[in-house]
C-alpha positions as CSV (number, residue, x, y, z in Angstrom):
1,X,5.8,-9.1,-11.5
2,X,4.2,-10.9,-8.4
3,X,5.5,-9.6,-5.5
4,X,4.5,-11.2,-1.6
5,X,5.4,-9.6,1.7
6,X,4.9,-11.3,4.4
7,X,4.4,-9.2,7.9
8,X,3.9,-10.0,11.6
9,X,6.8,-12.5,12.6
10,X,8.4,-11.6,16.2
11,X,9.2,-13.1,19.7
12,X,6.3,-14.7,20.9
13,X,6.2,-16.6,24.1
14,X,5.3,-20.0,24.2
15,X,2.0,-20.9,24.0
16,X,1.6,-17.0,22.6
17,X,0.1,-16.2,19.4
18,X,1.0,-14.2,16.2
19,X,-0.6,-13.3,13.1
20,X,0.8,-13.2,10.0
21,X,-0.2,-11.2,7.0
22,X,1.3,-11.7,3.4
23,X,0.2,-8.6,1.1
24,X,0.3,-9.5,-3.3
25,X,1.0,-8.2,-6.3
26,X,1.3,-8.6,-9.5
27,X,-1.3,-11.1,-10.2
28,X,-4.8,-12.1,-9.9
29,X,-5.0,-12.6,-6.2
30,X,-8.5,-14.3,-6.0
31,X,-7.3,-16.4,-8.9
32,X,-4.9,-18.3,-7.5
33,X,-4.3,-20.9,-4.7
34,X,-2.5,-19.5,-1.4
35,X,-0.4,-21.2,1.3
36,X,2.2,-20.8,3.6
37,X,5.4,-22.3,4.1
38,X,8.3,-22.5,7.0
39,X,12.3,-22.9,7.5
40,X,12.8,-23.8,10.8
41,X,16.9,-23.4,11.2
42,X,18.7,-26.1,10.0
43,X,16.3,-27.3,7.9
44,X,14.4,-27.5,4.4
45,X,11.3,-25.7,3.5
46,X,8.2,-27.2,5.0
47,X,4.6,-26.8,3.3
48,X,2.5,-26.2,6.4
49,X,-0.9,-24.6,4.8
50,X,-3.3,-24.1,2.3
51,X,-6.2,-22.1,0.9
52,X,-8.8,-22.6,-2.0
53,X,-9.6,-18.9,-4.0
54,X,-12.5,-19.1,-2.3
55,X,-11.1,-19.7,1.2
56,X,-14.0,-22.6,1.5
57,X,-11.3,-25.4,1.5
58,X,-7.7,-25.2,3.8
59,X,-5.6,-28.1,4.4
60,X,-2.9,-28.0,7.1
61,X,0.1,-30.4,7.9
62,X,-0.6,-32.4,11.2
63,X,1.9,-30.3,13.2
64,X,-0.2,-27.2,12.9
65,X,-3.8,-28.7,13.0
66,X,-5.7,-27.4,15.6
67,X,-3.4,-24.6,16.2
68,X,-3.0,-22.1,12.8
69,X,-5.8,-21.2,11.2
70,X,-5.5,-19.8,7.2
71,X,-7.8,-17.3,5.4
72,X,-7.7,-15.0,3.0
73,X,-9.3,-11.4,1.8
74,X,-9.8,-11.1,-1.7
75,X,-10.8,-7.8,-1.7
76,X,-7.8,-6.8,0.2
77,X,-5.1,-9.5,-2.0
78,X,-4.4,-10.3,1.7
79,X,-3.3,-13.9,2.9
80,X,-3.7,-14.4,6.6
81,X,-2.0,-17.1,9.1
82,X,-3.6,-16.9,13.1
83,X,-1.2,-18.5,15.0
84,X,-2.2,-20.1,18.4
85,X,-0.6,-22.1,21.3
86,X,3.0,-21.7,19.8
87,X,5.9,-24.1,20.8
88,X,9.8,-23.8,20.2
89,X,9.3,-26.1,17.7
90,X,6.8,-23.6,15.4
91,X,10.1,-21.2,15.3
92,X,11.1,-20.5,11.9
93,X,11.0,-18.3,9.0
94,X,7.6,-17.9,7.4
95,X,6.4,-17.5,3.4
96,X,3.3,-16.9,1.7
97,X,3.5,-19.2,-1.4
98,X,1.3,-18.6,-4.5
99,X,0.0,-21.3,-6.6
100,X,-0.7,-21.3,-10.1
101,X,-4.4,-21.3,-10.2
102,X,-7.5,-22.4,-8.3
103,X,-6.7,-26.0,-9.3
104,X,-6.1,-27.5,-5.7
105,X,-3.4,-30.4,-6.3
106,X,-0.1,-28.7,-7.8
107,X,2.9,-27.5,-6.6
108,X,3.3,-23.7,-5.5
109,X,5.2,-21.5,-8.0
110,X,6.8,-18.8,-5.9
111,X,7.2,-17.0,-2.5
112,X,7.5,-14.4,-0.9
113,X,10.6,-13.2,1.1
114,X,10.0,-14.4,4.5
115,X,8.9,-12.9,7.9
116,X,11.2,-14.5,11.4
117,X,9.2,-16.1,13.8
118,X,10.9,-17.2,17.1
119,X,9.0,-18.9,19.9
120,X,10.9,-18.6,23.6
121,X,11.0,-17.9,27.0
């Protein structure tokens, strides 16, 4: 059964940073595309990142560029999201989202349960 939990969320301040972690289970870790997504409230899921197995390719949506950073630790099955310069706008409810395989152009498959994020004074 593959299993996610996500860790780290909290009240940041803006401009603050958080790190997120997203432990797995359940399936071949290093086999399999990671990401992240977000619910801000209000509204749908949002894709906002992406890792190869390898961790040698990420792709970000333009919101987060230059801000959150991705990796990963094979040897750990640990997903990883450095979060820097947070606005109100980055509040939301964070998943780690597993994808299939290595292949880099399909849809995730599943998610974890979530970890709260909320940016404020």
């Amino acid at each position: 059964e593959v299993q996610l939990v996500e860790s780290g969320g909290g009240l940041v301040q803006p401009g603050g940073s958080l790190r997120l972690s997203c432990g797995a289970s359940g399936f071949t870790f290093s086999g399999s595309v990671m990401g992240w997504l977000r619910q801000a409230p209000g509204k749908g899921l949002e894709w906002i990142s992406k890792i190869s197995c390898t961790g040698g390719n990420t792709s970000y949506v333009d919101s987060v560029k230059g801000r959150f950073t991705i990796s990963r630790d094979n040897a750990k099955n640990t997903l990883y999201l450095q979060m820097d310069s947070l606005k109100d706008e980055d509040t939301a409810v964070y998943y780690c989202a597993k994808y299939p395989s290595c292949k880099w152009s399909v849809r995730h498959d599943s998610w974890g349960q979530g970890t709260q994020v909320t940016v404020s004074p």
